[in-house]
Structure formats: C-alpha cells, structure tokens
C-alpha positions as CSV (number, residue, x, y, z in Angstrom):
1,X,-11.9,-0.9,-24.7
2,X,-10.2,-0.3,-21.4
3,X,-6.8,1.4,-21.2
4,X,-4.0,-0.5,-19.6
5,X,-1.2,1.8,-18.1
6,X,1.7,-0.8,-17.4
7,X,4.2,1.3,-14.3
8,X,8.0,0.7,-13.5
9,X,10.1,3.4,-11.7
10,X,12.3,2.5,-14.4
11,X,10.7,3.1,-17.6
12,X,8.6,5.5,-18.5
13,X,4.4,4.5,-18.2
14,X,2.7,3.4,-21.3
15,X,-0.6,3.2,-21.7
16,X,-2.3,0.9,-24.2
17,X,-5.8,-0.5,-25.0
18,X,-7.0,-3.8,-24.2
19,X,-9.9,-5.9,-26.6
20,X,-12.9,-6.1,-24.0
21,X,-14.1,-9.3,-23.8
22,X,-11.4,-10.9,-25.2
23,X,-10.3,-14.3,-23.4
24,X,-7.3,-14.5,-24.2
25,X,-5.7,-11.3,-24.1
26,X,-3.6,-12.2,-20.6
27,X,-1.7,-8.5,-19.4
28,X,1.5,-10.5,-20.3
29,X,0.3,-10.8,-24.0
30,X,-0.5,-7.0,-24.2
31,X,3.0,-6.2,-22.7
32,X,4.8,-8.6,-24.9
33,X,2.9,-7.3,-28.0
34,X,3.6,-3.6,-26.8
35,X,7.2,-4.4,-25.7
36,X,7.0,-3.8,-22.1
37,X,9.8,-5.4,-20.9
38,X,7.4,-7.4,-18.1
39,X,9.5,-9.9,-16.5
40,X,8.3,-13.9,-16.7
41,X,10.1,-17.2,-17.0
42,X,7.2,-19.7,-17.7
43,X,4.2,-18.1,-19.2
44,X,2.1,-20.6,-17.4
45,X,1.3,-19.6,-13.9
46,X,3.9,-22.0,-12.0
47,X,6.6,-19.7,-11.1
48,X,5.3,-16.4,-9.7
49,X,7.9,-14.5,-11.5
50,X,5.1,-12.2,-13.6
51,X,3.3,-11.2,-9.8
52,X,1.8,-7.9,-10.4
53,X,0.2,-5.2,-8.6
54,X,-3.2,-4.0,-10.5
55,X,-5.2,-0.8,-9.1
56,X,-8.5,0.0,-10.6
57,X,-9.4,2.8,-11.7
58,X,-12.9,3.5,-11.9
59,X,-14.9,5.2,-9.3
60,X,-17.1,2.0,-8.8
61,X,-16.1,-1.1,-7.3
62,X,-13.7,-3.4,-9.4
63,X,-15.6,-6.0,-10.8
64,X,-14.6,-9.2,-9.0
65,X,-12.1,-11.9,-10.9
66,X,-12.2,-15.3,-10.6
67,X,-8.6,-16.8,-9.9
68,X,-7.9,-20.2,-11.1
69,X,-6.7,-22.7,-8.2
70,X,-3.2,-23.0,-9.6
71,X,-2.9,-18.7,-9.6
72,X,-4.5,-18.4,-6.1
73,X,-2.0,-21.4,-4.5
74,X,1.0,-19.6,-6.3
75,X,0.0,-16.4,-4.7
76,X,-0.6,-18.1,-1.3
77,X,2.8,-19.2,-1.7
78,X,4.7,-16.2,-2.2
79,X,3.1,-14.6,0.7
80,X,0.8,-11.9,-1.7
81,X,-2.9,-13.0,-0.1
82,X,-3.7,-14.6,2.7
83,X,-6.3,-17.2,3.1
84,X,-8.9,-14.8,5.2
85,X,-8.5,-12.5,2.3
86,X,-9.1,-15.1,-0.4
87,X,-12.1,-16.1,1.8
88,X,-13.0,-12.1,1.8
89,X,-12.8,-11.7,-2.1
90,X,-14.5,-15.1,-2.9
91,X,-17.0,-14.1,-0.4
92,X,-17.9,-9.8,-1.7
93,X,-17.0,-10.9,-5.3
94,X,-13.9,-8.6,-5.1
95,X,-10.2,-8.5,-7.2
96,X,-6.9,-9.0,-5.7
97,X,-5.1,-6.2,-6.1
98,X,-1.9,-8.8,-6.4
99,X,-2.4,-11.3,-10.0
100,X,-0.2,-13.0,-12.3
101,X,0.7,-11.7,-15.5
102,X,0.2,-14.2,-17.5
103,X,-2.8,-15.2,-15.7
104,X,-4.7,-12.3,-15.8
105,X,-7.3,-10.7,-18.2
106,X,-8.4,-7.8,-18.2
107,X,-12.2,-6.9,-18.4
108,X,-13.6,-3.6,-19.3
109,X,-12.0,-1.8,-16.7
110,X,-9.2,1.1,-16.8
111,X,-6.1,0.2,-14.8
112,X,-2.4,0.7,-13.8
113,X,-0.2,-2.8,-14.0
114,X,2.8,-2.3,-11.8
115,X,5.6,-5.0,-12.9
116,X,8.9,-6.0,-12.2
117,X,11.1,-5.7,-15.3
118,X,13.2,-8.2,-16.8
C-alpha cells in the first residue's frame, strides 16, 4: 500500500495509505475520506481548482501516468505543462509532477501531495 503524505504550510502533514491497484481511489477521494481540507469545486476535472504538486518518493524513477485528454488540456491551460514537456513525458513514459486531484490515482508509489486548501 503506498503512503500518501498530503502538505500545506497551513496544516500540519498527514500521511495516510492508499489501496494499490485500486481505480478509483482519486487523491481527492483519500483526502475527502481523511478530511484534508483539499480545495475543489467540480470533482470532474473541468476547473483546475484541485491542481496539485506530487513528488515521488522512491529512489527509482516514477512510474509514468497516463493523463486523460481533458486533464492534460486543463493543465495546458493554466500554464502547469507545456506542450514540449507533455511531448517529453508521453515520449520517456514519465509523471507530471503538476495533476489534478480528482484526476489522479495513485499507483504503488510513496508520495507527498502538496494542495491548496479550501
């Protein structure tokens, strides 16, 4: 089970576990079920308000992620990857370090979530 530590110079950091190879266990879903106040408005990868930052943190390389069109176009939009860089991680099969909340779930990997809070 990987460890989730969810970070906000606000509140203190919580870690928590996360069901490997679940599919529908989105970082949003662990945060609401753990009470991390994560801030969102739609739940549905259309606004951009869940962006997060994600570090990995294994020694290896990150597993690469596959970002649904709708996810990558919203976080075109905001300015959090370029196209080269979409090109680069599509191309070496690695993450963003920039995702969407309630778009994102995790794999069997330990990481630290940094979010915006509501």
């Amino acid at each position: 089970m990987p460890l989730v530590t969810f970070t906000n110079p606000g509140y203190k950091d919580k870690t928590v576990y996360a069901v490997a190879g679940s599919f529908t266990e989105t970082v949003l879903k662990i945060a609401k079920t753990n009470k991390i106040p994560i801030k969102f408005d739609c739940g549905d990868g259309e606004c951009a308000s869940c962006v997060i930052r994600v570090k990995y943190l294994d020694d290896t390389t990150p597993m690469g992620y596959h970002l649904e069109e709708k996810e990558k176009q919203v976080l075109r939009d905001i300015g959090k990857i370029s196209k080269e860089e979409l090109e680069r991680m599509i191309v070496d099969d690695i993450p963003s370090v920039w995702r969407l909340a309630c778009q994102f779930i995790p794999r069997d990997e330990d990481i630290v979530v940094e979010y915006e809070a509501v």
